[in-house]
C-alpha positions as CSV (number, residue, x, y, z in Angstrom):
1,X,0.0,0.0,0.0
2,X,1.3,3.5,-1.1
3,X,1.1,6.3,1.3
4,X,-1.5,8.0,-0.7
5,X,-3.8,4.9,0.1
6,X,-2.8,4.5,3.4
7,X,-3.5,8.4,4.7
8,X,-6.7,7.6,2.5
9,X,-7.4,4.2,4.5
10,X,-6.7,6.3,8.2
11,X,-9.4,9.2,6.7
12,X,-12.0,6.9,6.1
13,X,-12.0,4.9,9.0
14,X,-11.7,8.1,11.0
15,X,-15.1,9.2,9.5
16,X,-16.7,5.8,10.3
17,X,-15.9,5.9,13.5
18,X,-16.5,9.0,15.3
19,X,-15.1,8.0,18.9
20,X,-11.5,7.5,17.3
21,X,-11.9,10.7,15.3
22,X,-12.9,12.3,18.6
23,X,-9.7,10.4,20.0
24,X,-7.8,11.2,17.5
25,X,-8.2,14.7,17.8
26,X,-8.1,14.8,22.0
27,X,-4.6,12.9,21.4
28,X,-3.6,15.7,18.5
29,X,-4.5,18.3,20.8
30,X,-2.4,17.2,23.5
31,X,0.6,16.3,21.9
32,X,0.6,19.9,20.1
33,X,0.1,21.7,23.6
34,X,2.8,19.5,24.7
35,X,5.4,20.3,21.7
36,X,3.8,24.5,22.2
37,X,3.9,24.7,26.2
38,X,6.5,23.0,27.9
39,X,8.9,20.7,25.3
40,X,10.1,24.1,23.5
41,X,10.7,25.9,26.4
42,X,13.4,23.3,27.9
43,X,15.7,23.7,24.8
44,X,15.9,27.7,25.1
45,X,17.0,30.1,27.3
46,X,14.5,32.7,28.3
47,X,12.3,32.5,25.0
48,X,11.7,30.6,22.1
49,X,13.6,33.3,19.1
50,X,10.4,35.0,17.6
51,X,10.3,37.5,14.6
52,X,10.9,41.5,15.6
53,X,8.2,41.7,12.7
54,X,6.4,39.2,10.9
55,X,7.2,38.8,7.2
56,X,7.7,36.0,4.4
57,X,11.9,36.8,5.0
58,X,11.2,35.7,9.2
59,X,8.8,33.5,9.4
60,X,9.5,29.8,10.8
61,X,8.6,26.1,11.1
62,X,10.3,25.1,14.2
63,X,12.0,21.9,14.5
64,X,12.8,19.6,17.8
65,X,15.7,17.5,17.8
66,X,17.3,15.8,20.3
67,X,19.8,18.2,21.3
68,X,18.8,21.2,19.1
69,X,16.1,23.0,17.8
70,X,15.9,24.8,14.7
71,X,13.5,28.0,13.5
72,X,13.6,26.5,9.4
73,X,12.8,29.0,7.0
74,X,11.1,27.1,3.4
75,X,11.5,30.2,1.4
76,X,15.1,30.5,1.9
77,X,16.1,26.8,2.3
78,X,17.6,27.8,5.5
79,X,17.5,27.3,9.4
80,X,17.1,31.0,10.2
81,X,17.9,30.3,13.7
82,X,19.6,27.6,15.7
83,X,19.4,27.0,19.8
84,X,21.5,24.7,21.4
85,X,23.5,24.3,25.0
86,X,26.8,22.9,25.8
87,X,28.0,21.8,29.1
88,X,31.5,21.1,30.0
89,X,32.8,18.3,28.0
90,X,33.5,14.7,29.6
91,X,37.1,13.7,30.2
92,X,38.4,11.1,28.3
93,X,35.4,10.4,26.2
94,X,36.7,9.3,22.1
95,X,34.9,10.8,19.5
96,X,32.3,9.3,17.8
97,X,33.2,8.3,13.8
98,X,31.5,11.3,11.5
99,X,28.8,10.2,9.9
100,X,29.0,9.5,5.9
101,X,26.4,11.5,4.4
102,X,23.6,14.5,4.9
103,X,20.1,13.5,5.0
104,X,16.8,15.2,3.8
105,X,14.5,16.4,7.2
106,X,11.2,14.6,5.8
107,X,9.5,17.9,8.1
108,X,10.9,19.8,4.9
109,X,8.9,17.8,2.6
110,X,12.3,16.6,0.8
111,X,12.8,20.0,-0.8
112,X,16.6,20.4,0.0
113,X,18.7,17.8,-0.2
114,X,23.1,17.0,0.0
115,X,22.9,16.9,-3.8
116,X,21.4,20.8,-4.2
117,X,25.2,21.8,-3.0
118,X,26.9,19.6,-5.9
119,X,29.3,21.6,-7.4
120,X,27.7,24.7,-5.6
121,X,31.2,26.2,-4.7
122,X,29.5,26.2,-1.0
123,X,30.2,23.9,1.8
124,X,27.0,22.1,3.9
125,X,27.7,24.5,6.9
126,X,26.8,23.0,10.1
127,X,24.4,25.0,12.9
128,X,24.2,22.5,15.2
129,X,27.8,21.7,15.3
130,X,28.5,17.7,14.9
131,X,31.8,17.2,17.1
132,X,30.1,18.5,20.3
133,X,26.8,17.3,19.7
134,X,28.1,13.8,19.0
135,X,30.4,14.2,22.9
136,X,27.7,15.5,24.5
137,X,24.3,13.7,23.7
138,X,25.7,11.0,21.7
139,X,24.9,9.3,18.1
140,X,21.4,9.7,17.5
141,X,21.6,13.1,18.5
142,X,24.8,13.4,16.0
143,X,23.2,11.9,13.1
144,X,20.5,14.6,13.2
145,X,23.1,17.2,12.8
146,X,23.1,15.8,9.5
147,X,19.6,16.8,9.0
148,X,19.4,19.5,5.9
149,X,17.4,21.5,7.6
150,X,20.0,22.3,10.2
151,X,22.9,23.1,6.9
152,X,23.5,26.4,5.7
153,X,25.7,27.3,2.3
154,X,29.1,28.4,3.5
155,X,32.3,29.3,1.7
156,X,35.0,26.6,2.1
157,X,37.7,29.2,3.8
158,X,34.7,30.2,6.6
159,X,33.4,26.7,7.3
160,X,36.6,24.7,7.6
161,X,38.8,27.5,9.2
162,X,37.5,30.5,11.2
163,X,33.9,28.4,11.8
164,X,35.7,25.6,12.8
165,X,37.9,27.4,14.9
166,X,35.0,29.2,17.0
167,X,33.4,26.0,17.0
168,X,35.7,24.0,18.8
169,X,36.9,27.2,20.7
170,X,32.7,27.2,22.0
171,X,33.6,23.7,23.4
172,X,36.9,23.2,24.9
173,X,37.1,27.4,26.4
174,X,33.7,28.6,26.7
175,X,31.9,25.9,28.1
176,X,34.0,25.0,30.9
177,X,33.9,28.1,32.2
178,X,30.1,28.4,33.1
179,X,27.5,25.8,34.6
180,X,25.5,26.1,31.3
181,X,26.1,27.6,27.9
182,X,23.4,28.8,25.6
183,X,24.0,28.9,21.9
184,X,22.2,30.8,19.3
185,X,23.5,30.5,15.7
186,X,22.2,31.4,12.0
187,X,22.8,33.0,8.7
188,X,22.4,36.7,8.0
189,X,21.3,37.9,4.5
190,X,20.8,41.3,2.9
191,X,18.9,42.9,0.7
192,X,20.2,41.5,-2.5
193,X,18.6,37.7,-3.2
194,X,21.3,35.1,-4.5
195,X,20.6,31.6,-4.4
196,X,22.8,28.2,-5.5
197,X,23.7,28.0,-9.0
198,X,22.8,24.5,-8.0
199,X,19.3,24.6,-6.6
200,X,16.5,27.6,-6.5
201,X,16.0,26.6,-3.3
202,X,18.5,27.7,-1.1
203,X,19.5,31.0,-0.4
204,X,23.0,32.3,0.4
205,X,23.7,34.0,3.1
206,X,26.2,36.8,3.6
207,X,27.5,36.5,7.2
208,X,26.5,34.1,9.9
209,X,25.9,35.1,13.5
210,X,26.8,33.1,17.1
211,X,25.0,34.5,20.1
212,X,26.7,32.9,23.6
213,X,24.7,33.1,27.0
214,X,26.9,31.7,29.6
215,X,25.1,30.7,32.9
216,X,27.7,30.9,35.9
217,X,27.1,28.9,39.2
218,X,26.3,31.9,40.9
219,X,23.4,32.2,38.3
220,X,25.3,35.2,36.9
221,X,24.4,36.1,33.3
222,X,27.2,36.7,30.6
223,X,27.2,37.4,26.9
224,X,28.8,37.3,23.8
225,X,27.8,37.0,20.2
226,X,29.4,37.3,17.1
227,X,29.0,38.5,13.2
228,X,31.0,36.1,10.9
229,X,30.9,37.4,6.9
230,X,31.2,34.8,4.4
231,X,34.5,36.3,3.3
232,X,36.2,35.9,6.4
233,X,40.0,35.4,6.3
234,X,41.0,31.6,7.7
235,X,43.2,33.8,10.7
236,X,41.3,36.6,10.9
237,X,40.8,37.4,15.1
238,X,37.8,36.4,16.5
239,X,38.1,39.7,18.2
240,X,37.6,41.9,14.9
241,X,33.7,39.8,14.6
242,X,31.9,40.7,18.2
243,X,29.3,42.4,18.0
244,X,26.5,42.9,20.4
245,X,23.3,41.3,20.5
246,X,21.2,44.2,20.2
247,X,23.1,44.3,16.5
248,X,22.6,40.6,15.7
249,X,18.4,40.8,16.5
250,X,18.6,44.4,14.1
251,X,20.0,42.1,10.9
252,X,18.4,39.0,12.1
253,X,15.2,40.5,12.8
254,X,14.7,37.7,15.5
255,X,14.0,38.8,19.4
256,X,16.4,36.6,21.4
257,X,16.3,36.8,25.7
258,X,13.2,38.4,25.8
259,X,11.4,36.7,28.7
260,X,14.4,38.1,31.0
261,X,13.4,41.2,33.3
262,X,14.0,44.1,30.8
263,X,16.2,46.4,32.5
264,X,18.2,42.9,32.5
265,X,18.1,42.2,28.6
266,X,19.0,45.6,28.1
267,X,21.9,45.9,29.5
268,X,23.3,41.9,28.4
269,X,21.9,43.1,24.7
270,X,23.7,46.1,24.5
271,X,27.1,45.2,26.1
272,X,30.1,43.9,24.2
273,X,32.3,42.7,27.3
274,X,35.0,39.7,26.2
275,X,36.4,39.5,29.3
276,X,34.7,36.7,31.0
277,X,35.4,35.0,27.7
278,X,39.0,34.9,26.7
């Protein structure tokens, strides 16, 4: 049976029997209100990202993985936003083998797949990163940073050097140095619309953001977040790229930290302070 028939099969016996479609529907309800009022809120800090104003260019389908969540945008084949948090990393823990391939996120209907960057002159740029997902929360949780939905077209020099770098800089610096770490990473695009040569679908971005929200034992909030260009030089300082956060929600157009007392957010959204950091 094809899946035409079968979805076909579920309707009609739905509609013959109204106590299951009544079922069906309580079940529906509850699993939504689930995903919409309490699973969401344990894989953010202070807020699930939401659009300064709604328009085509922000809006989202949000994704739950195991060890990320992702706000997907269709019309620009992109994760607009990514949340993840890192904790310490175990000691002596080997890394887990990189998985072979990308896969297509059924939840994006199939649209973008690892063969749309073919010969695209654009790396599959990771969100979710894989090395510290894979240390922290294990394979399954790995294999999902393979998803599509959480790739982004990168140049080569950006996504194997300076992303790479502030990647692994993220896990072995930052992390250890607060009880939690909060991660919020995306692309940034401007006015001018340039997609793949490869696929319609995809957009490129022009510069990539990180936002970091470092919880200390103490309960003590710091920040830091970053603008990356696509054209950033392999040893270019990190330094030369922070920005503050209050700049990353004005060209993302996404409200991050909001559900923190204002006069709090304020100040953490306006500051650009690296010295808790390096």
């Amino acid at each position: 049976m094809n899946r035409s028939h079968f979805i076909a099969s579920i309707i009609s016996f739905l509609i013959k029997n109204p106590k299951a479609f009544l079922l069906a529907l309580l079940l529906g309800g509850l699993s939504y209100s689930y995903e919409f009022f309490i699973a969401r809120d344990t894989m953010v800090f202070q807020g699930v990202p939401k659009a300064i104003e709604s328009s085509l260019e922000t809006y989202t389908r949000i994704f739950r993985n195991r060890a990320y969540m992702v706000g997907y945008s269709d019309l620009r084949g992109n994760p607009l936003w990514v949340v993840y948090k890192l904790t310490p990393p175990f000691q002596n823990v080997s890394p887990l083998k990189r998985p072979d391939s990308f896969n297509a996120d059924w939840r994006n209907m199939g649209l973008i797949t690892s063969s749309d960057y073919v010969n695209s002159g654009y790396d599959r740029g990771h969100m979710a990163p894989n090395h510290a997902i894979a240390l922290l929360y294990g394979k399954e949780a790995q294999e999902e940073t393979f998803l599509m939905t959480n790739i982004t077209p990168q140049k080569p020099m950006l996504n194997q050097k300076l992303w790479q770098h502030l990647e692994a800089i993220e896990l072995e610096s930052f992390a250890p140095k607060f009880k939690e770490l909060w991660v919020y990473t995306g692309p940034l695009f401007d006015f001018k619309t340039t997609h793949l040569k490869s696929s319609r679908f995809i957009e490129i971005p022009d510069a990539f953001y990180k936002i970091y929200v470092g919880i200390e034992q103490s309960g003590e909030i710091k920040t830091l977040s970053f603008i990356i260009p696509q054209n950033a030089k392999g040893n270019d300082r990190l330094e030369k790229y922070l920005v503050s956060i209050d700049e990353v929600e004005r060209r993302s157009g996404f409200d991050f930290l909001y559900e923190l007392d204002d006069k709090i957010e304020n100040v953490l959204e306006k500051k650009i302070d690296q010295s808790s950091w390096f």
